[in-house]
ZANU-955057 format. One line per field, with one value per residue: residue number from 0; residue in three letters; y, x, z of N, C-alpha, C in turn. Coordinates in nm, 2 decimals. Layout:
N
k <- [NUM,...]
r <- [ala,...]
n.yy <- [Y,...]
n.xx <- [X,...]
n.zz <- [Z,...]
ca.yy <- [Y,...]
ca.xx <- [X,...]
ca.zz <- [Z,...]
c.yy <- [Y,...]
c.xx <- [X,...]
c.zz <- [Z,...]
This chain:
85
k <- [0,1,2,3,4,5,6,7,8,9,10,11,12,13,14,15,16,17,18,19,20,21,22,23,24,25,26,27,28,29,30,31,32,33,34,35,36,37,38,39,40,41,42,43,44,45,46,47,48,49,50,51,52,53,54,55,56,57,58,59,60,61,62,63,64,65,66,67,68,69,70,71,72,73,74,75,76,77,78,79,80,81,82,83,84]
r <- [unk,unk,unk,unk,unk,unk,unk,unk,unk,unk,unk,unk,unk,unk,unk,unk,unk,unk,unk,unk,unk,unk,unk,unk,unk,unk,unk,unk,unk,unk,unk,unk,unk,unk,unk,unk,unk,unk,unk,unk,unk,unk,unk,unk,unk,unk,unk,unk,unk,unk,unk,unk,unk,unk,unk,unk,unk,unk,unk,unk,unk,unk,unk,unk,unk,unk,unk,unk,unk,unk,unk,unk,unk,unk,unk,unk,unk,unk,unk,unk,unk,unk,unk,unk,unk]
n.yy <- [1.34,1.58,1.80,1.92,2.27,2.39,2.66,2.90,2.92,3.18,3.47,3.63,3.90,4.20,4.26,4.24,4.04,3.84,3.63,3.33,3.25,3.51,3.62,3.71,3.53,3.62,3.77,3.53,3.41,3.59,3.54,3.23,3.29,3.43,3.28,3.03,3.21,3.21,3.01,2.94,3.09,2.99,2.80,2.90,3.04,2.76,2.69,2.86,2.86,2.60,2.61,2.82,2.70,2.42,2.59,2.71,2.45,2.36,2.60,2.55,2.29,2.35,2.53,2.37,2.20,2.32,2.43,2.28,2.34,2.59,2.91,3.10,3.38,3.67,3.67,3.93,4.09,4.19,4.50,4.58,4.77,4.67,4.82,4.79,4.71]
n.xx <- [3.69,3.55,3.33,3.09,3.00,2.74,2.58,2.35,2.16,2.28,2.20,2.47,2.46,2.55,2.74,2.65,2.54,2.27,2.01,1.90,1.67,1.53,1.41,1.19,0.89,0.86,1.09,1.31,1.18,1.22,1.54,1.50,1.42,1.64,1.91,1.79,1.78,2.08,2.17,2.00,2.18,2.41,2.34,2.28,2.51,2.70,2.54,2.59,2.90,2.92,2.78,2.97,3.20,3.09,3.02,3.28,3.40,3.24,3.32,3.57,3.58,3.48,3.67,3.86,3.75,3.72,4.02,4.17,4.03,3.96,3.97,3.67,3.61,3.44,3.07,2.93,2.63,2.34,2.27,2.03,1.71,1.42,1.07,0.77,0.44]
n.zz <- [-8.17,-8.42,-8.38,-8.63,-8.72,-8.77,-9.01,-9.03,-9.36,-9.53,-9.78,-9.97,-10.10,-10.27,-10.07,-9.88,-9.63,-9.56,-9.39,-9.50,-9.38,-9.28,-9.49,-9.72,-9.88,-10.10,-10.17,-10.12,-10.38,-10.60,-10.57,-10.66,-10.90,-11.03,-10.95,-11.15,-11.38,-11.39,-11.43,-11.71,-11.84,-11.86,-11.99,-12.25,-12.31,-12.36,-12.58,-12.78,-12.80,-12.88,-13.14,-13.27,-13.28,-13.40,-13.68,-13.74,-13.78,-13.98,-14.21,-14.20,-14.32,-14.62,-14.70,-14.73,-14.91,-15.12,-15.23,-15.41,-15.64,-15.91,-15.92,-16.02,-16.28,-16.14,-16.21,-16.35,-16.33,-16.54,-16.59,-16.69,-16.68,-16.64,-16.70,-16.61,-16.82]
ca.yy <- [1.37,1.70,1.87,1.99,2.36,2.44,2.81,2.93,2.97,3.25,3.50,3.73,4.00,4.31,4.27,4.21,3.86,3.82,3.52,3.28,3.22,3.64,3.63,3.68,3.39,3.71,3.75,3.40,3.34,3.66,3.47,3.10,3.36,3.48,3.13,2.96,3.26,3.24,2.83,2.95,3.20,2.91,2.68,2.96,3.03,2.69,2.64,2.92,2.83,2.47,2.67,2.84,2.58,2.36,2.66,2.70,2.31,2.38,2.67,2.48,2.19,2.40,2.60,2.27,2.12,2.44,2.44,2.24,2.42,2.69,3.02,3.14,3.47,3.70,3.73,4.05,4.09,4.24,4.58,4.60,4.80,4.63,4.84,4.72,4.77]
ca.xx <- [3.59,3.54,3.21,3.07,2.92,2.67,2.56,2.25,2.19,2.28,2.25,2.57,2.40,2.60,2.86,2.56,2.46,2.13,2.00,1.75,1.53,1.44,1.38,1.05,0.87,0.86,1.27,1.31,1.13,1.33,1.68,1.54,1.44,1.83,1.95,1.74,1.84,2.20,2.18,1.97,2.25,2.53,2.35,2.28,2.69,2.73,2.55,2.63,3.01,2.87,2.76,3.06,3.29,3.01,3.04,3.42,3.43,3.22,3.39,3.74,3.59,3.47,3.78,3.94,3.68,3.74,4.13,4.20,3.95,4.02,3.87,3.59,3.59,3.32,2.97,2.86,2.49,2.29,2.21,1.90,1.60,1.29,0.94,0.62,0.37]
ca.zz <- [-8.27,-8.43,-8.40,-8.71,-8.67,-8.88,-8.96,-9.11,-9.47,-9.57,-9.87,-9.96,-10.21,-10.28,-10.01,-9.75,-9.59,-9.51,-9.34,-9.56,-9.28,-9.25,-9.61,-9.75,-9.91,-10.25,-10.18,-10.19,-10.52,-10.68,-10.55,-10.70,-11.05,-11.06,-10.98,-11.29,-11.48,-11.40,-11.53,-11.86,-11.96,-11.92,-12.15,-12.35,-12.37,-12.41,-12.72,-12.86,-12.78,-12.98,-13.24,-13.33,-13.26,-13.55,-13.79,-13.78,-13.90,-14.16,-14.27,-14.26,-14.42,-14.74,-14.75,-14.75,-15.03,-15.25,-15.20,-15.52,-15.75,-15.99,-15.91,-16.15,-16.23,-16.07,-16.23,-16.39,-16.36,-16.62,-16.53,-16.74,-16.60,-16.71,-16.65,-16.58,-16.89]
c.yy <- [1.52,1.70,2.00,2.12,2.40,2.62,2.82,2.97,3.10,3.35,3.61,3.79,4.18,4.37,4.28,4.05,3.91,3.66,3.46,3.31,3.34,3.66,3.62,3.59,3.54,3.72,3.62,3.33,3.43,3.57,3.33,3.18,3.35,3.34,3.06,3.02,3.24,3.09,2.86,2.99,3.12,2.82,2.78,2.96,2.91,2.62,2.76,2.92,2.72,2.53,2.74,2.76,2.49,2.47,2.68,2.55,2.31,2.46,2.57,2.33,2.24,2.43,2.48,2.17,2.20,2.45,2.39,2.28,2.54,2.81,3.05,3.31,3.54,3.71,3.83,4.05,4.20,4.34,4.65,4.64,4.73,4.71,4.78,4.80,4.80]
c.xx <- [3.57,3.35,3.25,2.94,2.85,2.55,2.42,2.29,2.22,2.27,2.35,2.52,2.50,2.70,2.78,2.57,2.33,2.09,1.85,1.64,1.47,1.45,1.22,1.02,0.92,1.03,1.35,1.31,1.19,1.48,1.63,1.51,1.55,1.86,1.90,1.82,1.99,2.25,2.15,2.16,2.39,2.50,2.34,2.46,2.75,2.68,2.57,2.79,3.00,2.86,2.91,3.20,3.22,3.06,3.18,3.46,3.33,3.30,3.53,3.71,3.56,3.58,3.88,3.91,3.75,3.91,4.22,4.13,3.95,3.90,3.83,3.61,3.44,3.21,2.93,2.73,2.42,2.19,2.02,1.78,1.47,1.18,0.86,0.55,0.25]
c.zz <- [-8.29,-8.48,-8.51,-8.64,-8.80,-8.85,-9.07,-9.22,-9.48,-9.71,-9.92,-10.12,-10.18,-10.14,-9.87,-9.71,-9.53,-9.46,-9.43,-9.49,-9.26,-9.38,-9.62,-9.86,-10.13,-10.28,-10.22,-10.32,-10.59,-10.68,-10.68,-10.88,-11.10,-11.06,-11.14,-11.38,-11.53,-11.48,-11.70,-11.92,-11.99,-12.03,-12.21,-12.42,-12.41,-12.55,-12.83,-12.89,-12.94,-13.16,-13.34,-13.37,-13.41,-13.68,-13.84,-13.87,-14.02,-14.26,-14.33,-14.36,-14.60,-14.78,-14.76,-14.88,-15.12,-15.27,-15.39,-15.67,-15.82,-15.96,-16.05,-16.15,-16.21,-16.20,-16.24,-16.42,-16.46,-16.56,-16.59,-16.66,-16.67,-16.60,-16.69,-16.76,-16.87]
């Protein structure tokens, strides 16, 4: 039978370990801060991933609707100043 050895938690910050258990309860709640934050920022990248990924199929589906349709030419707007009376 092999004996499992189990070692205290540890946290490895900036090429240190530190040991959970001589953490302070304020050190602690900074670490579980970073943690949460480091979750936000993947869903963040994943719907912004989503996002571009959605807008590219829109794009290709317009450029795919418009494909068959005859360009117009451009709009020349009427440079007319109108003042106030």
């Amino acid at each position: 039978m092999t004996e499992e050895v189990k070692s205290d938690p540890t946290l490895n910050f900036n090429a240190k370990h530190y040991k959970l258990d001589s953490l302070s309860d304020q050190q602690k709640y900074l670490i579980a801060q970073i943690q949460d934050l480091d979750t936000q920022i993947q869903q963040i990248e994943a719907r912004l991933h989503q996002g571009q990924m959605a807008k590219k199929g829109f794009t290709d589906a317009l450029e795919e609707s418009l494909a068959g349709l005859q360009e117009e030419p451009p709009v020349v707007e009427d440079e007319t100043i109108v003042t106030g009376a």
